[in-house]
C-alpha positions in Angstrom: 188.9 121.7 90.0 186.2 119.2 88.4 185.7 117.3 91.3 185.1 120.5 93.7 182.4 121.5 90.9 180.8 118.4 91.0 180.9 118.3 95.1 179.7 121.8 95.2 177.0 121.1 92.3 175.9 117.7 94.6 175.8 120.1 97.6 173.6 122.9 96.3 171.5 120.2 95.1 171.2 118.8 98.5 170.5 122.3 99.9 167.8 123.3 97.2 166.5 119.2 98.1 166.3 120.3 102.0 164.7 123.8 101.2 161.7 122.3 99.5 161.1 119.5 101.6 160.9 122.0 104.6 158.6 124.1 102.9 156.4 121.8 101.1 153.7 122.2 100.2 153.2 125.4 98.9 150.6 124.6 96.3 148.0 122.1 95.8 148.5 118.4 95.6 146.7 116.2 93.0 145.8 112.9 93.8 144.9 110.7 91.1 142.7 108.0 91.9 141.9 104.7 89.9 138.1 104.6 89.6 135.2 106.8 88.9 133.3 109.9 90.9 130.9 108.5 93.3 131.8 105.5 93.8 133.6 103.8 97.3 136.7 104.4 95.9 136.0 108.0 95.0 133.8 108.7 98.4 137.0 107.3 101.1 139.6 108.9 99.2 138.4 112.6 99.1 137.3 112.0 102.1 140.9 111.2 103.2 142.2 113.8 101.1 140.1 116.8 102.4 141.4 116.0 106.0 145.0 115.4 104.9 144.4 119.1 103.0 143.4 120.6 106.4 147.1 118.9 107.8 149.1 120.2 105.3 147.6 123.5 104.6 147.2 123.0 100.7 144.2 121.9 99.0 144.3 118.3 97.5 142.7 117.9 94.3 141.4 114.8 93.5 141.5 113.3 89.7 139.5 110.4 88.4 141.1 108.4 85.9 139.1 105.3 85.5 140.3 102.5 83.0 143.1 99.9 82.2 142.2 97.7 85.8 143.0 100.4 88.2 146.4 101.4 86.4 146.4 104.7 85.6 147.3 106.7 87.9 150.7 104.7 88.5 151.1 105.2 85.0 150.9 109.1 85.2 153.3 108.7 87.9 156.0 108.0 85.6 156.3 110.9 83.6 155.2 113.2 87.2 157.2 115.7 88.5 158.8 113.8 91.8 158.3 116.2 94.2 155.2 115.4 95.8 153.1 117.6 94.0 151.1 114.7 92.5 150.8 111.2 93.9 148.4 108.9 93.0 146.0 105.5 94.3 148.1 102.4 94.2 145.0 99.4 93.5 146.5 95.9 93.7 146.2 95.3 89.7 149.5 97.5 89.3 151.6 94.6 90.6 150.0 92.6 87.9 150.1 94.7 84.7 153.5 94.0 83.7 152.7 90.0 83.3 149.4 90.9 81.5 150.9 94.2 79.4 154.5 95.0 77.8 155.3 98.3 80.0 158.6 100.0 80.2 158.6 100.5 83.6 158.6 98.8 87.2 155.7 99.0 89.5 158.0 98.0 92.7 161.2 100.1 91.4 159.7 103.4 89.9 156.9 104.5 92.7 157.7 106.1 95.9 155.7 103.7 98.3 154.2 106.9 100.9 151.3 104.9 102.8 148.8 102.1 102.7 145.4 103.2 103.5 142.7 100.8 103.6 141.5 97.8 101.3 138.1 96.1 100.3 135.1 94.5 101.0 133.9 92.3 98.0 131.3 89.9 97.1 129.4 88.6 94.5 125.5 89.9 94.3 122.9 88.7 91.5 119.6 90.7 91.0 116.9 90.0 93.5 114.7 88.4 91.0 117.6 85.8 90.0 116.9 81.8 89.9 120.2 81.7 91.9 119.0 81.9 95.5 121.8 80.5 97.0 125.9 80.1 95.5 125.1 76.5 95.3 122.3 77.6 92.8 125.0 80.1 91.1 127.4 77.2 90.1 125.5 74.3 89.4 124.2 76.6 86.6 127.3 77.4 85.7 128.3 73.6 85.4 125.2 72.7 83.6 125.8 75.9 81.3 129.3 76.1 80.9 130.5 79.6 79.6 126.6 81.3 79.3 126.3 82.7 82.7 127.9 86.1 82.6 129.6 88.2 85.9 131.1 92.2 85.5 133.3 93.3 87.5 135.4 96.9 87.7 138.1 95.8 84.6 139.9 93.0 83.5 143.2 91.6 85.8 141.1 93.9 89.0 141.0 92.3 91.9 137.3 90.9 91.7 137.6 89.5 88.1 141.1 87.0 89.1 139.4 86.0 92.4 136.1 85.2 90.8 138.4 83.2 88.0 140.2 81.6 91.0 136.8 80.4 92.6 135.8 78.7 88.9 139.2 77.5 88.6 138.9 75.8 92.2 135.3 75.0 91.1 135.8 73.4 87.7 133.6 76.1 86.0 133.6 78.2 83.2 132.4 81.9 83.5 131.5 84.8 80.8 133.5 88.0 82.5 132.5 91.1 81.1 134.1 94.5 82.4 133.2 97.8 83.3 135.0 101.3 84.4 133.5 101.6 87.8 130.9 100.1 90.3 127.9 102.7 89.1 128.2 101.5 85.1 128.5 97.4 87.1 125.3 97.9 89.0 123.3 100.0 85.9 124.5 96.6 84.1 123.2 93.8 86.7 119.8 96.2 87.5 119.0 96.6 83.5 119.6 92.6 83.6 122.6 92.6 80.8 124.4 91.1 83.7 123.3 87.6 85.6 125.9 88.6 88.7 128.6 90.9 89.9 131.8 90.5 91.4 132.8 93.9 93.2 133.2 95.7 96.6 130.4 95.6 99.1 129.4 99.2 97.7 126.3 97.8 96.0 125.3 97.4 99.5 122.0 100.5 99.3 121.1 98.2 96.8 120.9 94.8 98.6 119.3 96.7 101.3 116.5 98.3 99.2 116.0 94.9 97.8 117.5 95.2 93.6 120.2 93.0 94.7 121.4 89.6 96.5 124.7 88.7 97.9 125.7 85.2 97.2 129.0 85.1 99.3 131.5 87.7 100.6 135.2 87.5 100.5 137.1 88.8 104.1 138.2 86.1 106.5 134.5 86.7 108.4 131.3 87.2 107.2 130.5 90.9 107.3 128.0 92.3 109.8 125.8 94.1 107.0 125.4 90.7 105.3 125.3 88.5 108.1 123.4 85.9 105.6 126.0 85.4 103.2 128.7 82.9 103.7 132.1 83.4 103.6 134.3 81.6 100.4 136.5 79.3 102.9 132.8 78.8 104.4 131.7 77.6 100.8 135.2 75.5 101.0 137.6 77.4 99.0 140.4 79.0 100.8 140.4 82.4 99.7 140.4 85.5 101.3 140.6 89.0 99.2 140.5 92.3 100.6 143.3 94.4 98.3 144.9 96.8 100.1 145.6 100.2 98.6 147.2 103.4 99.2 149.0 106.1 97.9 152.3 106.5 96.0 154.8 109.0 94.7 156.7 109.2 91.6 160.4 107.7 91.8 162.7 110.0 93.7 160.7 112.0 95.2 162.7 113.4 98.2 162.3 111.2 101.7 161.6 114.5 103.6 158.4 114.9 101.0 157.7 111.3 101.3 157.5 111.4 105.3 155.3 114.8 105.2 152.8 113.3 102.7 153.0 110.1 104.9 152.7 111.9 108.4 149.6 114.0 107.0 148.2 110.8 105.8 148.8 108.8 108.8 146.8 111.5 110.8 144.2 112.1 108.1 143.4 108.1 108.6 142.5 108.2 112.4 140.2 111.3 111.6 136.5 109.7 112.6 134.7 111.0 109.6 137.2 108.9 107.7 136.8 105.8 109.3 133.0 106.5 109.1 133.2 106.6 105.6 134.9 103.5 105.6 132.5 102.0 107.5 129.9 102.9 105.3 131.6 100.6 102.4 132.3 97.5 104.8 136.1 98.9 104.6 138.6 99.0 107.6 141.8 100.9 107.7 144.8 99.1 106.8 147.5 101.1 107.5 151.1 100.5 106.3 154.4 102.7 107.0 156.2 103.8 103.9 159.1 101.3 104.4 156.1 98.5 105.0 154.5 99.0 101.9 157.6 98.8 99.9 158.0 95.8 101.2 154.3 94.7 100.3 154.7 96.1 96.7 157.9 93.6 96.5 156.1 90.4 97.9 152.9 91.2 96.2 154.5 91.7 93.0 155.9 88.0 93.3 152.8 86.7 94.6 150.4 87.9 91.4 153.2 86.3 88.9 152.3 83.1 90.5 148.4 83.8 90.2 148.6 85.4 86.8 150.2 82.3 85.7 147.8 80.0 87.6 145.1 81.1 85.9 146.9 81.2 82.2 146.6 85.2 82.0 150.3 85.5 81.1 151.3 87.4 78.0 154.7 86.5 76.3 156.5 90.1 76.5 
């Protein structure tokens, strides 16, 4: 008698699992996103999210919650709902924070990986008035001023504040890194001069073309077309290449059906022009991952940032 009430309790579940996942969604969809309004971030993602909205039929809310190196919004994804009614930017910092931070929870285990979506353009810019015309300039001050010369970038354990560590690692350097919530506070920072350089995407780009800022070198595997002047890191000799791929994730256990409709919507909502123009407009190029693909990025890029965290002596005993 137990066991046909469990079997018909596991069935009614898996009917009431089905009957949401064929009509979702009914209501809107949050999407929590890791940086601030009006910045790239901000601009590609509601971008993506209003023509995912027009796919799905449901309006997709977008929420800013800046802070903690991109981590928020994986963090609210742990005490979500899973069932696809709020899902949230997945920044490359996530697979870092618990070798930086004591969490109680795992960032390759406890998300529901729906879709890669694009990654980053990033350089490093000083005002246009700066004694450092060149990156040669830029670290033989650094070497002859060990500590003084001072870089933002968008939070501590981001992507632009461990590769610019890597680079003065590889360069025998010491750097001041002070951080900020988002690339509009960074470039108010360097423009007001309480910064001598920035590390962060190639948004800052209206400002190296209205002539406030300078790009010293970029960071893809080619130097970008909009800065066809500044030289690429493995150009300057180190061998890096950073473009931190994000996209979107779920909370644990949401149901595969939601997962592939969020995904499918996604998917389509990437190939949309005014998407990829908005992309374009940030030096940013889709980067598009399946759902079972970026799973298996999460796992390989979680190992991969251990071994860089501990490189560069970042590790906190847990």
């Amino acid at each position: 008698m137990i066991r046909r009430s469990l079997l018909c309790a596991a069935l009614l579940g898996a009917a009431v699992t089905a009957a949401h996942a064929q009509t979702f969604p009914t209501r809107p969809i949050k999407l929590i996103i890791a940086f601030p309004a009006g910045g790239p971030t901000d601009i590609t993602m509601r971008q993506l999210a209003d023509n995912a909205s027009k796919i799905l039929g449901q309006p997709i809310v977008v929420d800013n919650k800046p802070g903690a190196g991109g981590t928020l919004p994986a963090q609210a994804l742990q005490t979500a709902q899973p069932d696809g009614y709020t899902i949230g930017q997945i920044p490359l910092g996530v697979f870092r924070l618990p070798y930086t931070t004591k969490i109680n929870w795992d960032p390759v285990k406890d998300i529901s990986y729906v879709i890669n979506v694009t990654g980053y353009a990033f350089g490093i810019a000083v005002p246009a008035d700066s004694p450092f015309k060149t990156w040669n300039d830029f670290v033989a001050y650094a070497k002859a001023n060990p500590g003084k010369l001072t870089y933002g970038s968008t939070g501590n354990l981001t992507s632009p504040h461990l590769t610019t560590e890597l680079m003065a690692q590889q360069l025998g350097i010491q750097l001041q890194h002070v951080p900020y919530k988002g690339s509009a506070d960074l470039a108010q920072a360097v423009l007001g001069n309480h910064l001598m350089a920035i590390a962060d995407s190639t948004g800052f780009a209206p400002l190296v073309e209205s002539g406030k800022l300078r790009v010293l070198n970029t960071w893809g595997d080619k130097r970008l077309a909009k800065f066809p002047d500044a030289p690429t890191l493995k150009e300057l000799g180190m061998d890096i290449v950073q473009n931190s791929p994000f996209g979107i994730g779920a909370p644990r256990g949401t149901p595969p059906e939601v997962v592939k409709k969020l995904h499918d919507a996604f998917k389509q909502a990437m190939e949309e022009p005014s998407y990829v123009a908005a992309l374009g407009r940030y030096d940013m190029l889709p980067i598009y991952m399946s759902s079972a693909d970026y799973a298996k990025f999460a796992q390989t890029t979680f190992a991969r940032e251990k071994a860089l965290i501990e490189k560069l002596g970042l590790a906190k005993p847990q």
